[in-house]
C-alpha positions in Angstrom: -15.0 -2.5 -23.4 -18.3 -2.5 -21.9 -19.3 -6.2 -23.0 -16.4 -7.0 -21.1 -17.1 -8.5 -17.8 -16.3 -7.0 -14.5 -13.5 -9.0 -13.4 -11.4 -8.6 -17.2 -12.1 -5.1 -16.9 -10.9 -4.2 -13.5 -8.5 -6.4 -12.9 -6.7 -5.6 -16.4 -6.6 -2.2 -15.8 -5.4 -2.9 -12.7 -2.5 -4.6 -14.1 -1.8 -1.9 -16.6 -1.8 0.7 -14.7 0.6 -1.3 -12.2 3.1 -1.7 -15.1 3.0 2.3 -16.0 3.5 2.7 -11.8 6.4 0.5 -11.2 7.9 2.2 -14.6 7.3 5.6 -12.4 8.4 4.3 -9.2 11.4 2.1 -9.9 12.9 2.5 -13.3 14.1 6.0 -13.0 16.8 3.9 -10.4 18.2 2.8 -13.6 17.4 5.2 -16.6 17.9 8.5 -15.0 20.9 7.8 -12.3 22.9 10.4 -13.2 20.3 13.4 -13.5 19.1 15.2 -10.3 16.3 13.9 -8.6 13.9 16.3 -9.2 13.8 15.4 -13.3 13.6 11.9 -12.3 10.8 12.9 -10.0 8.8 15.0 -13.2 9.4 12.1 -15.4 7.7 9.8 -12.6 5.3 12.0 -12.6 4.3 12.0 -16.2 4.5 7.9 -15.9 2.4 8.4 -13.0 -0.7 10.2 -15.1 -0.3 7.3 -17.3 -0.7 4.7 -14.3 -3.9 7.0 -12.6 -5.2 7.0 -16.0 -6.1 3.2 -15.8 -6.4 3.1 -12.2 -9.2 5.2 -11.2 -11.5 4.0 -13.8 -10.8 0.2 -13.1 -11.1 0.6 -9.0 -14.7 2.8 -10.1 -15.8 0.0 -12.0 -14.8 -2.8 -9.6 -16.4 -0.9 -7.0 -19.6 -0.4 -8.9 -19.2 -3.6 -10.2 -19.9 -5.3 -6.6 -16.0 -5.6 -4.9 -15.4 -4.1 -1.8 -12.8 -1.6 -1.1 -10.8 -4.2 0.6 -11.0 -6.8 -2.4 -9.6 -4.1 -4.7 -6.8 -3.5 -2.3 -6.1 -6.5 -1.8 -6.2 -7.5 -5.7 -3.9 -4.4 -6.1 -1.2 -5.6 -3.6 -1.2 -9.0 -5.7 -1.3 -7.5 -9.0 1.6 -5.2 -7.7 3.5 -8.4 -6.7 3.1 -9.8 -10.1 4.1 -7.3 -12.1 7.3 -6.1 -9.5 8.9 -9.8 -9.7 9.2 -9.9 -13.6 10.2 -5.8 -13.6 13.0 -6.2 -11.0 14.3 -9.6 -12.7 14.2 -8.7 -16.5 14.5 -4.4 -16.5 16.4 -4.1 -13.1 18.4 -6.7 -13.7 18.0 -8.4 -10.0 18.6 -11.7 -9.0 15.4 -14.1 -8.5 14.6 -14.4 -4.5 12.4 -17.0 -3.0 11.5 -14.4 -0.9 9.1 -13.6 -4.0 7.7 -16.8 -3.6 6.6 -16.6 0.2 5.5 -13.2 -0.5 3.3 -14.3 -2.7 1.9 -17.1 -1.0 1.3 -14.8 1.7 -0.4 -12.6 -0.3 -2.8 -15.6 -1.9 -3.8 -16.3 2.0 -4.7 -12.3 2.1 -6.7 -12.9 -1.0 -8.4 -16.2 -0.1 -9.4 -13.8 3.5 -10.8 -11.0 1.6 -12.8 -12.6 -1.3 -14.5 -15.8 1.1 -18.0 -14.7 2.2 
C-alpha cells in the first residue's frame, strides 16, 4: 500500500471507514428496530472498531503526508456526504432530496476554502 500515493491512500481509507461508520451510526434504525437500544448501541460499537480501524491510520498518514488538520476535516465531511446520500437512498430506503445537492455544493465551496493556498 505503501507505493500508493498519499491522496489514494488517505482519502480511500477515508471513504471506507465512512461506509463501516454510517453502517454504525444509521443502519441499526432499520436492522435492529425492535431490540433495546443498548444491543443496537454494542453492535454500533463493534461497526465502529471497524470504521476507527481505517480511520486513524488514513488521518496519520494524511497528516504526515503534508494536509492539515483542517483539509482532512474537511475531506471527511465530504467523504461523509458521499457515502450518506447513496446509504440513505438504496439501504434506508429514503427519498432523493435536492437538499443533497445544495449540501454538497456547499460543501465543495468548504473544500475549495480549505485546500487554496
Amino acid at each position: 500500500m505503501n507505493s500508493l500515493p498519499v491522496s489514494i491512500q488517505t482519502f480511500g481509507l477515508l471513504a471506507l471507514s465512512n461506509v463501516f461508520m454510517t453502517f454504525a451510526w444509521y443502519a441499526h434504525l432499520r436492522d435492529l428496530a425492535a431490540k433495546p437500544w443498548w444491543v443496537a448501541a454494542l453492535v454500533s460499537w463493534g461497526i465502529a472498531l471497524a470504521e476507527y480501524m481505517l480511520q486513524v491510520p488514513a488521518n496519520r498518514i494524511g497528516y504526515a503526508g503534508g494536509y492539515s488538520l483542517a483539509q482532512l476535516k474537511i475531506s471527511q465531511e465530504v467523504i461523509t456526504l458521499a457515502v450518506f446520500v447513496p446509504f440513505s437512498i438504496y439501504y434506508m430506503g429514503q427519498p432523493f432530496k435536492w437538499d443533497y445537492v445544495w449540501a454538497g455544493l456547499c460543501l465543495m465551496g468548504a473544500v475549495y476554502f480549505i485546500f487554496r493556498s
